[in-house]
DSSP file (Angstrom, degrees, kcal/mol; ACC not computed):
  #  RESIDUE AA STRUCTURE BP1 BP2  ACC     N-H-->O    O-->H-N    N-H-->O    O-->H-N    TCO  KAPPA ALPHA  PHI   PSI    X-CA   Y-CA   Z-CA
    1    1 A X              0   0    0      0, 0.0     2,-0.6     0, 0.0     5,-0.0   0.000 360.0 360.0 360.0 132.5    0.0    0.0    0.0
    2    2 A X        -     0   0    0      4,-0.1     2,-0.0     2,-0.1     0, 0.0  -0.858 360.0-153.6-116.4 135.1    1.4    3.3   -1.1
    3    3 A X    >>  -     0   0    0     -2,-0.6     4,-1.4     4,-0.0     3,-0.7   0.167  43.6 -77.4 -67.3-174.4    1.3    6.7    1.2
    4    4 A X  T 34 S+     0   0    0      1,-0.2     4,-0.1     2,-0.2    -2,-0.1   0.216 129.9  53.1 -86.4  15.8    1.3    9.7    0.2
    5    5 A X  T 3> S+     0   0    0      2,-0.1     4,-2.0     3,-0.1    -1,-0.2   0.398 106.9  56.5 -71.5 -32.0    4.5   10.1   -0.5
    6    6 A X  T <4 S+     0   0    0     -3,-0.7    -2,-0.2     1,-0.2    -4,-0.1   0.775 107.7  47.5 -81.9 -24.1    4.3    7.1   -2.6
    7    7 A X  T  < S+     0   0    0     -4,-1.4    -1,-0.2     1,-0.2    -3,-0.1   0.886 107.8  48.9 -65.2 -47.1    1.8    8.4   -4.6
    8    8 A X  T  4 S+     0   0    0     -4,-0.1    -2,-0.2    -5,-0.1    -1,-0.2   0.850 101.3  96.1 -75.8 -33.3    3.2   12.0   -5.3
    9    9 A X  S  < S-     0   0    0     -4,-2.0     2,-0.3     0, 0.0    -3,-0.0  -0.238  70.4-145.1 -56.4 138.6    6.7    9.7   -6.2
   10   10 A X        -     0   0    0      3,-0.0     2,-0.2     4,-0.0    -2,-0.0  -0.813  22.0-125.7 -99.4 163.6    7.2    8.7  -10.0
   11   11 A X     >  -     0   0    0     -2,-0.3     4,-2.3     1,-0.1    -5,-0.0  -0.562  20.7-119.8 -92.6 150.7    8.9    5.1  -10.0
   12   12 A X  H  > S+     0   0    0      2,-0.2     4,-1.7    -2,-0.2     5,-0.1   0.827 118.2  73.1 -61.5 -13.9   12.3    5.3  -12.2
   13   13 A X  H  > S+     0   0    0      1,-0.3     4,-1.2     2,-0.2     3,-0.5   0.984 106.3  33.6 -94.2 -73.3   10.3    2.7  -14.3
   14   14 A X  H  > S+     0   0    0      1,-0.3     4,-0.5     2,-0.2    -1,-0.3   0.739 109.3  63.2 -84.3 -20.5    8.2    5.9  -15.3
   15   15 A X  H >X S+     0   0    0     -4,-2.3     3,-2.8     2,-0.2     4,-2.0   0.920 108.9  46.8  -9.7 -79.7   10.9    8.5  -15.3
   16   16 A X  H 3X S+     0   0    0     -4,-1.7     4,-1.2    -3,-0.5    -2,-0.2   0.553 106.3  49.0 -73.3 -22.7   12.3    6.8  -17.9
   17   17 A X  H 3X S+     0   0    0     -4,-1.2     4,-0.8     2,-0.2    -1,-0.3   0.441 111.3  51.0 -79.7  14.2    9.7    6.1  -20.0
   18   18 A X  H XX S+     0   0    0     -3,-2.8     4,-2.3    -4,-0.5     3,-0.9   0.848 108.9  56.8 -67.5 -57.8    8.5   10.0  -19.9
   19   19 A X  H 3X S+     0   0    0     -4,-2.0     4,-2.0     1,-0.3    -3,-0.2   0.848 115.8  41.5 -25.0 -50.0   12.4   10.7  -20.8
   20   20 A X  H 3X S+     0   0    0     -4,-1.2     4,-1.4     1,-0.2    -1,-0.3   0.956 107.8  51.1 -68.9 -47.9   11.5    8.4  -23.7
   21   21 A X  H << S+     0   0    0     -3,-0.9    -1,-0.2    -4,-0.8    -2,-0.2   0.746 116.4  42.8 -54.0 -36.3    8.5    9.3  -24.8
   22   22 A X  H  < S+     0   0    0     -4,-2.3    -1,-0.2     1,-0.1    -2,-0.2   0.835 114.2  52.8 -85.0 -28.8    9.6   13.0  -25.1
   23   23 A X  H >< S+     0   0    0     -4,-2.0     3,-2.0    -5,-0.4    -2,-0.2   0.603  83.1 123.5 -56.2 -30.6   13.0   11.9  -26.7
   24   24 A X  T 3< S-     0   0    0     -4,-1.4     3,-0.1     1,-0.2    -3,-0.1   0.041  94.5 -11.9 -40.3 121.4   11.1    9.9  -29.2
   25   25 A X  T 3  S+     0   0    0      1,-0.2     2,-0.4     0, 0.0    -1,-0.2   0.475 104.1 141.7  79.8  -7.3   11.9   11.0  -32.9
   26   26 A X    <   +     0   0    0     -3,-2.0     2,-0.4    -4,-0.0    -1,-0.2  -0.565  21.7 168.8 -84.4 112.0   13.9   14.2  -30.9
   27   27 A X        -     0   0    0     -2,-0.4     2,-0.3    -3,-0.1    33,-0.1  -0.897  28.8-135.2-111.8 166.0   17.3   14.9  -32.8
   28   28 A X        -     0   0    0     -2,-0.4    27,-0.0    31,-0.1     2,-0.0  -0.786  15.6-127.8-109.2 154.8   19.2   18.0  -32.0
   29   29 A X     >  -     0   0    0     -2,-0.3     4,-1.1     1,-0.1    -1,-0.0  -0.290  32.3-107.0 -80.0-175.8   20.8   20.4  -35.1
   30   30 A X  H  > S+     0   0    0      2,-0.2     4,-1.7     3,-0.1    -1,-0.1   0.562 119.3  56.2 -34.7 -39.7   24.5   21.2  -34.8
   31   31 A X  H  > S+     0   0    0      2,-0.2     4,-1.5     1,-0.2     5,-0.1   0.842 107.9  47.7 -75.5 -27.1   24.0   24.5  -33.9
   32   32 A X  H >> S+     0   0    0      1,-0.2     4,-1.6     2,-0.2     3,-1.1   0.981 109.3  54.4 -67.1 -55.8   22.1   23.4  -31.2
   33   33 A X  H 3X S+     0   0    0     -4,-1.1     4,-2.1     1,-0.2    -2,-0.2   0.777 115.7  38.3   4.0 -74.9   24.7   21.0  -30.4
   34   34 A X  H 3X S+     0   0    0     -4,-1.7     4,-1.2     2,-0.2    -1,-0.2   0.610 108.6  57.2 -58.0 -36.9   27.2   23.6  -30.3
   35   35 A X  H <X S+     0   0    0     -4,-1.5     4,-2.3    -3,-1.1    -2,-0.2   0.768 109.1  52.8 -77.3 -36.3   25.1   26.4  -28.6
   36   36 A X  H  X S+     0   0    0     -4,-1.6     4,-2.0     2,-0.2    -2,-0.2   0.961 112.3  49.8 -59.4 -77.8   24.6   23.6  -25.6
   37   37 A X  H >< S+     0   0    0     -4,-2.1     3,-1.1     2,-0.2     5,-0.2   0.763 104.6  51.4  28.7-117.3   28.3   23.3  -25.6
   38   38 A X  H >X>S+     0   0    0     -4,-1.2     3,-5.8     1,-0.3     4,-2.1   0.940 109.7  48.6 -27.3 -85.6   29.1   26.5  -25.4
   39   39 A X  I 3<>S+     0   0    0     -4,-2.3     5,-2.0     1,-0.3    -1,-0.3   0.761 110.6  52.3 -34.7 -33.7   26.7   27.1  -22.3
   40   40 A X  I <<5S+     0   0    0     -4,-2.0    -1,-0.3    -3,-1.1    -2,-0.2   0.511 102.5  57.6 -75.0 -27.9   28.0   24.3  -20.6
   41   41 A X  I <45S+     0   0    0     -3,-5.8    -2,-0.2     1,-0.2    -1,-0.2   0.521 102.7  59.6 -79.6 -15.2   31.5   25.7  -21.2
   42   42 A X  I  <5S-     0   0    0     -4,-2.1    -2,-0.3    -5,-0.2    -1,-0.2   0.693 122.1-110.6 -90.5 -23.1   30.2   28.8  -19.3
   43   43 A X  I   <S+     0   0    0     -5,-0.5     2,-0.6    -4,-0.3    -3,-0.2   0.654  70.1 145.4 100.1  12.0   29.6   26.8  -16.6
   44   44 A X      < -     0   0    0     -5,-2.0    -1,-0.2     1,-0.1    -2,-0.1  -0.537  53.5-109.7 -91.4 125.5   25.6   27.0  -16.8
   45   45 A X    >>> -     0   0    0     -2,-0.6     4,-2.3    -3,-0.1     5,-0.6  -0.160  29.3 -97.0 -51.3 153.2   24.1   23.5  -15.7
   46   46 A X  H 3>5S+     0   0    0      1,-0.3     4,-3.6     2,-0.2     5,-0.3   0.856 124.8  47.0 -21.2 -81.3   22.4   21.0  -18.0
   47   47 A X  H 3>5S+     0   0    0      1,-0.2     4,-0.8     2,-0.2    -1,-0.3   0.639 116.6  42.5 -39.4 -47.1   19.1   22.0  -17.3
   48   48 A X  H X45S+     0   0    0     -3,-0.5     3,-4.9     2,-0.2     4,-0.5   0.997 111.3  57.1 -58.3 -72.4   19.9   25.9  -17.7
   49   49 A X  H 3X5S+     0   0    0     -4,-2.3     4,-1.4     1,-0.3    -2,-0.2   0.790 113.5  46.7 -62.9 -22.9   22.2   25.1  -21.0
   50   50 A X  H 3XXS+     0   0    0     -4,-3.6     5,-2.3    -5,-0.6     4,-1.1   0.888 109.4  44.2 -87.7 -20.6   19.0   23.6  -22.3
   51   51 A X  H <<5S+     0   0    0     -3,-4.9    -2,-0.2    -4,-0.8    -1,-0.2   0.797 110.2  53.0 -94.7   8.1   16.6   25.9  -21.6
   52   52 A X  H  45S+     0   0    0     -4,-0.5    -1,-0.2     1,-0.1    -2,-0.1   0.727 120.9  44.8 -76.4 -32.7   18.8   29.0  -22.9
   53   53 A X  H  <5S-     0   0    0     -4,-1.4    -2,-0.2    -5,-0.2    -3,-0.1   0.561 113.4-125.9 -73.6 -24.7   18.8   26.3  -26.0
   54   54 A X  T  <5 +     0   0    0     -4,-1.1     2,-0.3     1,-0.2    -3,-0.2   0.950  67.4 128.7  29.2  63.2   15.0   25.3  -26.0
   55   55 A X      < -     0   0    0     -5,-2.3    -1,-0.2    -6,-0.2     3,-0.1  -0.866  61.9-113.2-114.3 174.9   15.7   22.3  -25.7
   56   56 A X     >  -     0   0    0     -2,-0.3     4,-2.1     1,-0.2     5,-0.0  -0.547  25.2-127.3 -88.2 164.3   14.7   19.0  -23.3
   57   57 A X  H  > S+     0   0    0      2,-0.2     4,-2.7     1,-0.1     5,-0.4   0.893 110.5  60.9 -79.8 -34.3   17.0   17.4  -21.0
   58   58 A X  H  > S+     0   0    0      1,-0.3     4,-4.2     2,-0.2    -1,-0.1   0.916  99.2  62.0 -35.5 -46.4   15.8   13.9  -23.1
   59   59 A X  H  > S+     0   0    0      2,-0.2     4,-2.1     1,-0.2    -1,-0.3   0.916 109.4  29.0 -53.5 -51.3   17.0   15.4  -25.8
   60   60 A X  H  X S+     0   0    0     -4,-2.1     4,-0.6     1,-0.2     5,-0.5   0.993 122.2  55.9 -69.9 -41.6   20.5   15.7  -24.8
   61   61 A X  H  X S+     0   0    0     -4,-2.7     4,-3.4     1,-0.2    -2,-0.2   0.929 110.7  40.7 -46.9 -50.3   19.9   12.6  -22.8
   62   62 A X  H  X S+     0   0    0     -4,-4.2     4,-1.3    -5,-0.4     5,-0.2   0.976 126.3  42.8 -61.7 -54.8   18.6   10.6  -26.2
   63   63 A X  H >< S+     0   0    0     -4,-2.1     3,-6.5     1,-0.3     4,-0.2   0.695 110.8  58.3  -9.9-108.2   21.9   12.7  -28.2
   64   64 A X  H 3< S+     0   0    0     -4,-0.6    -1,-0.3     1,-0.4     7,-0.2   0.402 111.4  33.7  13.7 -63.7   23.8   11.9  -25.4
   65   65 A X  H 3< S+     0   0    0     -4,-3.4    -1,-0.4    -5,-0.5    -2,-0.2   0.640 121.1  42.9 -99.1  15.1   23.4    8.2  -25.7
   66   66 A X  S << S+     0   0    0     -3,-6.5     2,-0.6    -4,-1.3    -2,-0.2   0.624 109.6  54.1-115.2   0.2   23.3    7.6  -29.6
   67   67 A X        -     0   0    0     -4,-0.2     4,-0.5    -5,-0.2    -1,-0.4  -0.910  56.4-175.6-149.4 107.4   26.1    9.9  -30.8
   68   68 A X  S  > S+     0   0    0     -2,-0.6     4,-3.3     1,-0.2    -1,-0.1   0.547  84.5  67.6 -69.0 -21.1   29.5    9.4  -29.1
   69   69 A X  T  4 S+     0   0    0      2,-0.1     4,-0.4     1,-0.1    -1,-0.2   0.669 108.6  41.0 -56.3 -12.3   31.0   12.4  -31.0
   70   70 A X  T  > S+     0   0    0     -3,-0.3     4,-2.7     2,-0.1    -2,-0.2   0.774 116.8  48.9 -99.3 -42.8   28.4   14.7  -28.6
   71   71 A X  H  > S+     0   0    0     -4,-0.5     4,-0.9     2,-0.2    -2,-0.1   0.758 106.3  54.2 -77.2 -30.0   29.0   12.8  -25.8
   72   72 A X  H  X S+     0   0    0     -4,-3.3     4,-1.3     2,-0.2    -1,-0.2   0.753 112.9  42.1 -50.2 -40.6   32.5   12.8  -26.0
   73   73 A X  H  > S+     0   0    0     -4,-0.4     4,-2.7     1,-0.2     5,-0.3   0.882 107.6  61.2 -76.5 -38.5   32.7   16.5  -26.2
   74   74 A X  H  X S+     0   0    0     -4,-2.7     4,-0.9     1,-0.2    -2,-0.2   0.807 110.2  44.0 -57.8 -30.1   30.1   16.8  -23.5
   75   75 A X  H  < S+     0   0    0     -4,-0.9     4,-0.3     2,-0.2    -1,-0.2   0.806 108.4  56.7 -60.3 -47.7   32.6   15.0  -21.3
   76   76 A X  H >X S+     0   0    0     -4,-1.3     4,-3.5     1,-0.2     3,-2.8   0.974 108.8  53.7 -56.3 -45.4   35.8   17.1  -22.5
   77   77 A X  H 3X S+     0   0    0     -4,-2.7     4,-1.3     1,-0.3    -1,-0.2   0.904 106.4  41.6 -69.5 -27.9   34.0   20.0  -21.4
   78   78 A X  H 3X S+     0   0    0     -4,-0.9     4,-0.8    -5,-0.3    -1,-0.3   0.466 111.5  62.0 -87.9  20.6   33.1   19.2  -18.2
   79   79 A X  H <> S+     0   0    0     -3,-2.8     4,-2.1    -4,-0.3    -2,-0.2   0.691 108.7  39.4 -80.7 -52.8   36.8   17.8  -18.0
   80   80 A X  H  X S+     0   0    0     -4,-3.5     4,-0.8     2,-0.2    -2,-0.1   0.603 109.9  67.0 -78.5  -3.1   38.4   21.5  -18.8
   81   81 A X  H >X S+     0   0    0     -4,-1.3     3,-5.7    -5,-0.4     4,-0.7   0.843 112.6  36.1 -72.5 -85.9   35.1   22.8  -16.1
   82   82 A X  H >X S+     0   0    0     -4,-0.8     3,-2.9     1,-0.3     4,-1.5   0.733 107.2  60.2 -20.0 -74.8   37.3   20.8  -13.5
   83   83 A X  H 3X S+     0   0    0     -4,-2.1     4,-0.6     1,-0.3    -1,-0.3   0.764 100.8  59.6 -37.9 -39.2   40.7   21.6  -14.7
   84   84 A X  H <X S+     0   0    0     -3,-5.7     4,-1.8    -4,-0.8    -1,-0.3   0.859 109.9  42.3 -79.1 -24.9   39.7   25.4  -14.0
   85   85 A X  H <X S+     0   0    0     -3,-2.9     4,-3.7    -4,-0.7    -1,-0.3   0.789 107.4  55.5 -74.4 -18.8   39.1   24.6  -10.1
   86   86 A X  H  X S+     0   0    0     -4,-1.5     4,-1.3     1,-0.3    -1,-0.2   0.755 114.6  44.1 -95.4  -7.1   41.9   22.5   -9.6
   87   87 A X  H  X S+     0   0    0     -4,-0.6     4,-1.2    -5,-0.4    -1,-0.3   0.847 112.7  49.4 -82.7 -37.4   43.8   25.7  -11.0
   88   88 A X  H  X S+     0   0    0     -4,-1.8     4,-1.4     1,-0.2    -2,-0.2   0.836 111.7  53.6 -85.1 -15.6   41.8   28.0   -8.9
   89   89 A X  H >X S+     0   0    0     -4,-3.7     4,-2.0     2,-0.2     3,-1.7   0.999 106.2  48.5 -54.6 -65.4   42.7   25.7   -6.1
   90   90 A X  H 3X S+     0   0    0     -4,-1.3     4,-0.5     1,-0.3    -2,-0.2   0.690 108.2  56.8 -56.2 -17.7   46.3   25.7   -6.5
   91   91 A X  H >X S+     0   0    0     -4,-1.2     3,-0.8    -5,-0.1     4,-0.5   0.917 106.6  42.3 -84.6 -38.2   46.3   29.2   -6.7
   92   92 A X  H XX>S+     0   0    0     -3,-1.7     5,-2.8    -4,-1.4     3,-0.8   0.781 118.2  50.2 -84.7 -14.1   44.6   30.2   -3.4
   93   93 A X  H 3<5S+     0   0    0     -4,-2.0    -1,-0.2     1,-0.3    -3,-0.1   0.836 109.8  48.5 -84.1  -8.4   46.8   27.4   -1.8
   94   94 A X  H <<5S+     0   0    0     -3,-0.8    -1,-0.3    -4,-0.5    -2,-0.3   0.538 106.8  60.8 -96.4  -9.7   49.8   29.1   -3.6
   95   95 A X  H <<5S-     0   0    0     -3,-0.8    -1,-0.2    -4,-0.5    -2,-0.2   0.503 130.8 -98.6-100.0  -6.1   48.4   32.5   -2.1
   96   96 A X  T  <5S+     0   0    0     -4,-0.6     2,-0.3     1,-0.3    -3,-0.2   0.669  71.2 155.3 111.0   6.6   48.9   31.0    1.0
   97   97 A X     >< -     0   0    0     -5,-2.8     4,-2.1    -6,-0.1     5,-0.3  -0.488  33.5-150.5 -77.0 133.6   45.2   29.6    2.0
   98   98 A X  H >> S+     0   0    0     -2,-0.3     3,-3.4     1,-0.2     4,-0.7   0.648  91.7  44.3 -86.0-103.0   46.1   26.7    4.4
   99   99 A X  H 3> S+     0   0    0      1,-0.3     4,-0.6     2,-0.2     5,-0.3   0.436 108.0  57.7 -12.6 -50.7   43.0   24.4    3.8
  100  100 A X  H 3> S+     0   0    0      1,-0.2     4,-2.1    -8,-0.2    -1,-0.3   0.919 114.4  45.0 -73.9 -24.1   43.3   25.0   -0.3
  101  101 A X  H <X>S+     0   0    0     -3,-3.4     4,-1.5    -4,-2.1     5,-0.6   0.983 111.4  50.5 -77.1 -36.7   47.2   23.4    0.3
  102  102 A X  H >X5S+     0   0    0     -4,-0.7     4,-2.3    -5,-0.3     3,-1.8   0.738 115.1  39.5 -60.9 -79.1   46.1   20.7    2.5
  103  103 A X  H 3X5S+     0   0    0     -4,-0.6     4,-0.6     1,-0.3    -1,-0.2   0.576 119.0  49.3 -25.3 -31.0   43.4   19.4    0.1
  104  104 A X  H 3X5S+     0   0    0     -4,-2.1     4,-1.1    -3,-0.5    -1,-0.3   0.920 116.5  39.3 -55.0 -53.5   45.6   20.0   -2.7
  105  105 A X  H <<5S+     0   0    0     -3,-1.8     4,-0.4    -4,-1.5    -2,-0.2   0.766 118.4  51.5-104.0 -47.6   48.6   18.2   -0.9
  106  106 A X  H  <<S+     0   0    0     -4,-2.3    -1,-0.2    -5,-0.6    -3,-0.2   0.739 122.7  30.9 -51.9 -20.7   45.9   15.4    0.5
  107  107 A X  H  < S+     0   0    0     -4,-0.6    -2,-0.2    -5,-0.3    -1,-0.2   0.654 134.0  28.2-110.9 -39.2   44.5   14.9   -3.1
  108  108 A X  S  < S+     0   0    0     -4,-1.1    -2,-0.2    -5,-0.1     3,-0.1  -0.338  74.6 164.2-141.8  25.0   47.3   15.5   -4.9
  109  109 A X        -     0   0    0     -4,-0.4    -4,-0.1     1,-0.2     2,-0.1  -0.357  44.8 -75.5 -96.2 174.2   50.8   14.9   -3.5
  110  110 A X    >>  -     0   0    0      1,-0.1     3,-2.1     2,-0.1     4,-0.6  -0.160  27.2-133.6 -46.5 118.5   54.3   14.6   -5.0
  111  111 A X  G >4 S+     0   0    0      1,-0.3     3,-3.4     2,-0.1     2,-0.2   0.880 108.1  55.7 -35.7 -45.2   55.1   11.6   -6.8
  112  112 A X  G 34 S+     0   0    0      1,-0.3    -1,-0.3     2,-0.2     3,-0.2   0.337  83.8  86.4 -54.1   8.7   58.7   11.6   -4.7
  113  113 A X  G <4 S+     0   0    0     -3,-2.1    -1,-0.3    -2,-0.2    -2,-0.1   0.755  97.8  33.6-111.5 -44.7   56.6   11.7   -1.7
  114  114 A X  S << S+     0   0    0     -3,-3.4     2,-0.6    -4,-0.6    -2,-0.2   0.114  89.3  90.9-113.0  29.0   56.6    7.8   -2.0
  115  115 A X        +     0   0    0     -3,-0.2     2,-0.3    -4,-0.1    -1,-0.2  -0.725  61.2 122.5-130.9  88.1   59.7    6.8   -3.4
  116  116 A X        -     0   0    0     -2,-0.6     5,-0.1     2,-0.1    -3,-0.0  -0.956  64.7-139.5-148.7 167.8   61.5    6.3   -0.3
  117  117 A X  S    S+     0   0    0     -2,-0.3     2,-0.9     1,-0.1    -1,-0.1   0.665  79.6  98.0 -82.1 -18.1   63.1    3.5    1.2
  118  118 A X    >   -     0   0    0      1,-0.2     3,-1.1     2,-0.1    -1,-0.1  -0.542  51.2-171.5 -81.5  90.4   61.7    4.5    4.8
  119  119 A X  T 3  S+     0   0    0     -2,-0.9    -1,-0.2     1,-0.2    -2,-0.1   0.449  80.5  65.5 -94.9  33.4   58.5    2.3    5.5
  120  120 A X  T 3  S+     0   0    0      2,-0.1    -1,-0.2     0, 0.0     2,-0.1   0.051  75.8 135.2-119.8  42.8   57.7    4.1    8.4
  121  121 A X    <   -     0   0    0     -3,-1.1     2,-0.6    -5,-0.1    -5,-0.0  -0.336  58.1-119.5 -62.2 150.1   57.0    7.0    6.4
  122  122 A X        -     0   0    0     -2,-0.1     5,-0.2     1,-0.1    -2,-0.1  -0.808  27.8-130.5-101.7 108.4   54.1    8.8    7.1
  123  123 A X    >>  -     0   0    0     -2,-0.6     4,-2.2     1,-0.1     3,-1.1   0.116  33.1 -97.2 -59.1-169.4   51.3    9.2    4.3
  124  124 A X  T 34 S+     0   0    0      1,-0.2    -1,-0.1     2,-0.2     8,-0.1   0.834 128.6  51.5 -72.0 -23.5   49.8   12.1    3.3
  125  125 A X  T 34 S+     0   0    0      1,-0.2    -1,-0.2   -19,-0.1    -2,-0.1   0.372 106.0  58.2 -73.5  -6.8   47.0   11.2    5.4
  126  126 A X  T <4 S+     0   0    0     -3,-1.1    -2,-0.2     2,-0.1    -1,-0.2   0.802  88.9  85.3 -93.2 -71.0   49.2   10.7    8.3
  127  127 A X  S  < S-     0   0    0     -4,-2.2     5,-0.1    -5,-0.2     0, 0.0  -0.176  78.5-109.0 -73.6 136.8   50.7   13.9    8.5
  128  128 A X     >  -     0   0    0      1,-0.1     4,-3.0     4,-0.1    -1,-0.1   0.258  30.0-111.2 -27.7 154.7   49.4   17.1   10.3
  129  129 A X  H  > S+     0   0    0      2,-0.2     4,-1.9     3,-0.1    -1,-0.1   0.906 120.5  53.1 -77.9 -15.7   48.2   19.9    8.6
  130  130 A X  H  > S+     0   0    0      1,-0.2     4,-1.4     2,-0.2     5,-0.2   0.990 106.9  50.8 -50.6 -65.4   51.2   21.8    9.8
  131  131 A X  H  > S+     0   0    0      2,-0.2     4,-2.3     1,-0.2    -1,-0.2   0.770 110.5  50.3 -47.1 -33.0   53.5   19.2    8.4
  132  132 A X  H >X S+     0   0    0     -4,-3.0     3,-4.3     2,-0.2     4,-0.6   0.915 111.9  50.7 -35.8 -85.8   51.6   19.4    4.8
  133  133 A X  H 3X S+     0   0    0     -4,-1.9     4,-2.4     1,-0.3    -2,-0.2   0.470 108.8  49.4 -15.6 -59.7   52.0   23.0    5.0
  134  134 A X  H 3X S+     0   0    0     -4,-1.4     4,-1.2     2,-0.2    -1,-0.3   0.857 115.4  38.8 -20.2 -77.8   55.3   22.5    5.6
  135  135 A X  H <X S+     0   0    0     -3,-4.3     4,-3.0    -4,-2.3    -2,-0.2   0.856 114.3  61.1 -53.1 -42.4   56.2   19.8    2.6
  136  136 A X  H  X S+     0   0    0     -4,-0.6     4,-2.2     2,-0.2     5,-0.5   0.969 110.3  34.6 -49.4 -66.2   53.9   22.0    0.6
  137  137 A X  H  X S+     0   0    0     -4,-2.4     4,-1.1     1,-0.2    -1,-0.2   0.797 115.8  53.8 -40.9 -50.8   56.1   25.1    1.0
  138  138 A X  H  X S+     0   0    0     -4,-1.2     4,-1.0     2,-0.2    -1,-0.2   0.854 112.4  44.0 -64.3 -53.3   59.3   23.4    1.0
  139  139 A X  H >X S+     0   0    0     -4,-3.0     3,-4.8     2,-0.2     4,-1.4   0.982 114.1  55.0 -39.2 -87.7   58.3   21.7   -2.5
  140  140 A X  H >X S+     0   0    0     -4,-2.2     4,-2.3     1,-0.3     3,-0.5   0.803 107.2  46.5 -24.9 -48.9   56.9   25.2   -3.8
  141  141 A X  H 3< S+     0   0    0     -4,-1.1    -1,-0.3    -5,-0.5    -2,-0.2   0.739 110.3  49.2-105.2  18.7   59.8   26.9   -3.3
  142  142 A X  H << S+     0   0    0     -3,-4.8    -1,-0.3    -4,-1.0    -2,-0.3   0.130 122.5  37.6 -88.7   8.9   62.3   24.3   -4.9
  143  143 A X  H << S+     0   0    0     -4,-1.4     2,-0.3    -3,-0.5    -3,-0.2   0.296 104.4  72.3-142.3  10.3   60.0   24.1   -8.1
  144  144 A X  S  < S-     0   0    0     -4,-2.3     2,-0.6    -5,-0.4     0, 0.0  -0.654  87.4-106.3-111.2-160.0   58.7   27.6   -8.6
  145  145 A X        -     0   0    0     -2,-0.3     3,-0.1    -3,-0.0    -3,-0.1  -0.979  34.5-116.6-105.5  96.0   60.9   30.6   -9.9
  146  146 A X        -     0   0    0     -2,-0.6     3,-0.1    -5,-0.2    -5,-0.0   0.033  32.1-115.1 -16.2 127.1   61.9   32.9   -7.4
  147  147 A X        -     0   0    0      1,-0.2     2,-0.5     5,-0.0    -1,-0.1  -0.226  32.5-106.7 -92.2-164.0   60.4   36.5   -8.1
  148  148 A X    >   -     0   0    0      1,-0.1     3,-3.2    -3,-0.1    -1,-0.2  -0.423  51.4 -80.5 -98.1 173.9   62.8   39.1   -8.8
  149  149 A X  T 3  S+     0   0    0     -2,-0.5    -1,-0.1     1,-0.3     3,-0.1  -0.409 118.1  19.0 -63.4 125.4   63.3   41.6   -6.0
  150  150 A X  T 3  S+     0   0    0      1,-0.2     2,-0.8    -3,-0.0    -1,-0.3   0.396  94.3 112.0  91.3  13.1   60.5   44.2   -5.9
  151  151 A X    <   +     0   0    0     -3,-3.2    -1,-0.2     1,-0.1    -3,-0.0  -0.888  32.5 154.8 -99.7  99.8   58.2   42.1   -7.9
  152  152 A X        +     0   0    0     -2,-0.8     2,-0.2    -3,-0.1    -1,-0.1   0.449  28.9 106.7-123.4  19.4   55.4   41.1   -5.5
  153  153 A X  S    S-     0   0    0      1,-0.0     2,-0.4     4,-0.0     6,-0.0  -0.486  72.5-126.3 -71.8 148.4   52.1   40.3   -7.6
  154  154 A X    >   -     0   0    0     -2,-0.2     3,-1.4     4,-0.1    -2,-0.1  -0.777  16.1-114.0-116.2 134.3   51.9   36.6   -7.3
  155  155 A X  T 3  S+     0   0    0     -2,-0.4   -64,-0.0     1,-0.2    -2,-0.0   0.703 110.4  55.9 -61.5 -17.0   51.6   34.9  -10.5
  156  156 A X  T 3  S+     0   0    0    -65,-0.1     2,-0.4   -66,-0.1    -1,-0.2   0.415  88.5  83.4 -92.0  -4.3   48.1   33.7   -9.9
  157  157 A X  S <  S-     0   0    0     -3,-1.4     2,-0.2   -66,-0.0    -4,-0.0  -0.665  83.2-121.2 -96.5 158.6   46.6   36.9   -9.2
  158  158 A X        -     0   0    0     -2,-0.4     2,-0.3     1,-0.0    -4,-0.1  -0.702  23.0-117.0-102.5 156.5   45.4   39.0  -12.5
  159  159 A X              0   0    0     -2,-0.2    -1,-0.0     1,-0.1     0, 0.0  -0.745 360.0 360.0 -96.4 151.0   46.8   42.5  -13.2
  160  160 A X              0   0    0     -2,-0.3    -1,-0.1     0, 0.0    -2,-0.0   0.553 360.0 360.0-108.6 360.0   44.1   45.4  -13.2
């Protein structure tokens, strides 16, 4: 016996056949394609990049799963969407935000960090957040470029 919760719930069983039923015969142009894209590159969520498109989400969904050329690029983009936080991470951690290094350093550490002969080395998971900080710093300032004296804008910051 279903409540009223159960009632007001759609089963995925019928989810997916509205998704179908509105996907039916539904192909998208190229430009549409593109414009979708685009929006998506902007950072606008599915649902937004479709309705900016007027299109359904079935539609990209139906795309989505018969043309791997679409799907591929819908993947790339939300590949280079990441890529721009993990930059804007490593920049606030490089500005000297202690949480953006530890996650960075937690997520992310140096290979050389585990090629040593000491196994009672401490993982990254081990170590304090001081000690990150620490590795972090030490790392940073054998692998970046020193700036030149009186240059103090930080490479991750924009000039205005």
């Amino acid at each position: 016996m279903e409540g009223k919760t159960g009632d007001a719930l759609l089963s995925k069983h019928k989810v997916a056949k509205l998704l179908a039923d509105d996907a039916t015969g539904l192909q998208l142009t190229a430009a549409q394609q593109e414009e979708y894209l685009q929006f998506l590159a902007c950072g606008l969520p599915p649902a937004e990049a479709c309705k900016k498109v007027g299109i359904s989400l079935a539609a990209i969904a139906a795309v989505m799963e018969t043309d791997e050329r679409f799907r591929n690029l819908v993947d790339r983009v939300r590949e280079l969407l990441s890529q721009n936080v993990a930059a804007a991470l490593y920049c606030a951690a490089m500005k000297g935000n202690v949480s953006a290094q530890t996650f960075y350093l937690k997520n992310r550490p140096p290979p050389d960090w585990f090629e040593t002969a000491d196994a009672d080395a401490l993982t990254p998971e081990e170590l304090t957040d001081d000690e990150l900080l620490a590795q972090f710093q030490k790392l940073a300032a054998e692998l970046l470029p020193q700036p030149a004296p009186g240059d103090s804008q930080s490479r991750c910051e924009t000039k205005s």
